[in-house]
Backbone as a ProteinNet text record, in pm:
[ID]
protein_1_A
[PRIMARY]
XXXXXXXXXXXXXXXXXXXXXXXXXXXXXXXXXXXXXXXXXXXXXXXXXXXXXXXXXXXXXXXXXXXX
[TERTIARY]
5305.8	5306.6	5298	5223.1	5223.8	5291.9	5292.5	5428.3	5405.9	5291.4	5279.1	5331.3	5336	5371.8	5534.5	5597.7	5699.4	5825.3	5759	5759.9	5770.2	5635.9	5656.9	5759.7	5802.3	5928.8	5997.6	6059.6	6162.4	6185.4	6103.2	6123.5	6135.5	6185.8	6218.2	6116.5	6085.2	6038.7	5992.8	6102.4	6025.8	5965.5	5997.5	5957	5823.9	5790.8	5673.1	5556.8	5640.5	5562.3	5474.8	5588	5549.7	5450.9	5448.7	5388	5205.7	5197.2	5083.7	5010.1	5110.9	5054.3	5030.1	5087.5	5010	4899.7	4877.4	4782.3	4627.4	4682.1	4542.2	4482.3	4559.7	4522.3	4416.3	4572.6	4436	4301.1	4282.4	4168.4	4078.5	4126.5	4022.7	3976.5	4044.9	4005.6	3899.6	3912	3863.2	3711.6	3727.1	3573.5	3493.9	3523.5	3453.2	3440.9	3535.8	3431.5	3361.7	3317.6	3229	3091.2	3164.4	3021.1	2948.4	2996.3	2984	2902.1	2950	2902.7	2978.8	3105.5	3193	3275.9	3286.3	3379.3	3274.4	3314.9	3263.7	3323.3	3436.2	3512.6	3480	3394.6	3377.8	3518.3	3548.3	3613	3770.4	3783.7	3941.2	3928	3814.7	3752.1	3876.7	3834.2	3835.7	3998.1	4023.3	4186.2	4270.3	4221.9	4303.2	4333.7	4164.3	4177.5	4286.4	4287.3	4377.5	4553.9	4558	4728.7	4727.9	4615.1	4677.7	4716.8	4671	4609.1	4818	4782.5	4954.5	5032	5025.7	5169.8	5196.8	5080.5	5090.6	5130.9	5080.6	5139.2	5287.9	5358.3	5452.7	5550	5436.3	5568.1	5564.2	5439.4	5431.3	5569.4	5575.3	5636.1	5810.3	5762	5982.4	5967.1	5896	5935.6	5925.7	5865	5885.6	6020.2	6041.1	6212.2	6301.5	6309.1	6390.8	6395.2	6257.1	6286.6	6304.9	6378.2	6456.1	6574.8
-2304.9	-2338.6	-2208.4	-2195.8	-2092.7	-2035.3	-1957.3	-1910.9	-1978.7	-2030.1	-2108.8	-2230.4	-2277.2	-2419.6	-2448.3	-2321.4	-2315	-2302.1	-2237.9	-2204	-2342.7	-2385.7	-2564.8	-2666.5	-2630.4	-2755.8	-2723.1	-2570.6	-2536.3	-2618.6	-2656.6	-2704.6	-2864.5	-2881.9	-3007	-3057.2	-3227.4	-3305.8	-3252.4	-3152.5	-3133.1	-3052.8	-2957.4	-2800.1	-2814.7	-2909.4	-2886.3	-2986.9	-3066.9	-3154.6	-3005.4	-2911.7	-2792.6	-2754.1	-2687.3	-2624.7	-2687.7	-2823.2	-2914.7	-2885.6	-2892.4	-2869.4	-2737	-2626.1	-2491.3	-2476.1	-2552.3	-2536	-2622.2	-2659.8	-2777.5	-2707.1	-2627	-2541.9	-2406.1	-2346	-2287.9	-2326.3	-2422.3	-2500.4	-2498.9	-2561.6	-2539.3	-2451.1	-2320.7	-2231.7	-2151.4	-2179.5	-2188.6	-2242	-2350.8	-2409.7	-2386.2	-2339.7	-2292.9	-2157	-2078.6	-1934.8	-1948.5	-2035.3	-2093.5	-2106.8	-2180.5	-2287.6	-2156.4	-2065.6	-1928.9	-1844.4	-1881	-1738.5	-1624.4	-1607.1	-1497.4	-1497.8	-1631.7	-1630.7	-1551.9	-1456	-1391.2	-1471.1	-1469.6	-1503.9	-1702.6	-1759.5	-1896.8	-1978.8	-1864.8	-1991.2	-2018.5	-1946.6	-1952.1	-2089.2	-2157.3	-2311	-2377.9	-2356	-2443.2	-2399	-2294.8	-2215	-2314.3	-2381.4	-2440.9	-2575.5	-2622.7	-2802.1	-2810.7	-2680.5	-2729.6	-2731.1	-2638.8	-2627.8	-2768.7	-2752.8	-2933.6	-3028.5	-3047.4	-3154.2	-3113.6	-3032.7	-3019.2	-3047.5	-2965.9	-3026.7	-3162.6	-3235.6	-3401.8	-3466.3	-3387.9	-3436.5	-3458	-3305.3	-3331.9	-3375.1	-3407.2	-3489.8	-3640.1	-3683.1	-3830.3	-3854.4	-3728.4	-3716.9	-3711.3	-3685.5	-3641.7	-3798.9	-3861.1	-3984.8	-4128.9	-4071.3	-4146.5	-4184.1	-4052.4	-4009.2	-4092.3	-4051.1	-4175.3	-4256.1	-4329.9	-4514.3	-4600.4	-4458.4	-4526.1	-4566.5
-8602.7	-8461.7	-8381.5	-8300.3	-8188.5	-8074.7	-8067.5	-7947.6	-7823.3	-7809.5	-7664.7	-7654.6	-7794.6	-7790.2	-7844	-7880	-7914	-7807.8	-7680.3	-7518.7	-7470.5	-7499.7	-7376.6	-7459.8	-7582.3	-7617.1	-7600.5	-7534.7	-7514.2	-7393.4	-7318.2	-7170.9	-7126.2	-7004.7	-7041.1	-6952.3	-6895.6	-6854.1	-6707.5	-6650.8	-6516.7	-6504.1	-6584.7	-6651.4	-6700.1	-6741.5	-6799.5	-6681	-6605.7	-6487.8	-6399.6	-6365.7	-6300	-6385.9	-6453.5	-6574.3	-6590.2	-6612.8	-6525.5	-6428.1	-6326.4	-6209.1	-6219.3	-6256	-6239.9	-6342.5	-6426.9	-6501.8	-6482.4	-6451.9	-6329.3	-6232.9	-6124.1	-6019.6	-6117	-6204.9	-6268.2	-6325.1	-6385.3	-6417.1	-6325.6	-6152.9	-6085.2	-5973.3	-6012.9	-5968.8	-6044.2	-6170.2	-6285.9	-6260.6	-6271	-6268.2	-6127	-5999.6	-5880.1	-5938	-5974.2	-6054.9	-6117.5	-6235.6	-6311.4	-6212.3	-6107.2	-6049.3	-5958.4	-5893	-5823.6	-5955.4	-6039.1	-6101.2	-6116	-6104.6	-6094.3	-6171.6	-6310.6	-6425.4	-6512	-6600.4	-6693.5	-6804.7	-6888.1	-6949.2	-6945.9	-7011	-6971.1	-7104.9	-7233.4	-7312	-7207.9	-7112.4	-7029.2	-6949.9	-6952.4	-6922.9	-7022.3	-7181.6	-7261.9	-7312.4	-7290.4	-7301.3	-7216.1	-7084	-7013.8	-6984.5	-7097.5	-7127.6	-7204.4	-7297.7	-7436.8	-7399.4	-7300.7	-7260.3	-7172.7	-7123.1	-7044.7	-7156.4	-7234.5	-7347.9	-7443.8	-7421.3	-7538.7	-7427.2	-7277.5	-7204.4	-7204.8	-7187.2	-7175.8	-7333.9	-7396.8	-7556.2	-7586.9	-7491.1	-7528.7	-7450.8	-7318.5	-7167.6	-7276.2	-7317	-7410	-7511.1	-7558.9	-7687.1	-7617.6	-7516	-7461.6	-7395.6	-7363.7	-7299.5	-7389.7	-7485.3	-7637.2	-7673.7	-7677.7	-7716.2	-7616.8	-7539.2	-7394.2	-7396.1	-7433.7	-7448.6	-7532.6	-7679.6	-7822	-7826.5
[MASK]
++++++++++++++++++++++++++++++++++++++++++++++++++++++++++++++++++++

């Protein structure tokens, strides 16, 4: 497991709601540099689907847990 993802289970349900939301903003600040022409770096696109994609994995996975 990776230190990034070892980071977001440390955190809890709201912690990682924030965490979302700053990672979305980055995303689309992200994709208007893209659309400009001024992202050099294009895999930080696909760097930021994937942290969305685990935070929600593991907001799924903590609210799993809650309704046992």
């Amino acid at each position: 497991m990776n230190k990034e993802l070892q980071e977001l289970r440390k955190k809890n349900i709201d912690q990682l709601n924030a965490e979302l939301v700053a990672t979305r903003q980055e995303q689309f600040n992200l994709r208007i540099k893209h659309k400009t022409g001024q992202l050099n770096e294009t895999n930080q696109l696909t760097i930021a689907r994937k942290k969305i994609a685990k935070i929600k994995t593991l907001m799924n996975e903590l609210k799993s847990q809650d309704s046992k």
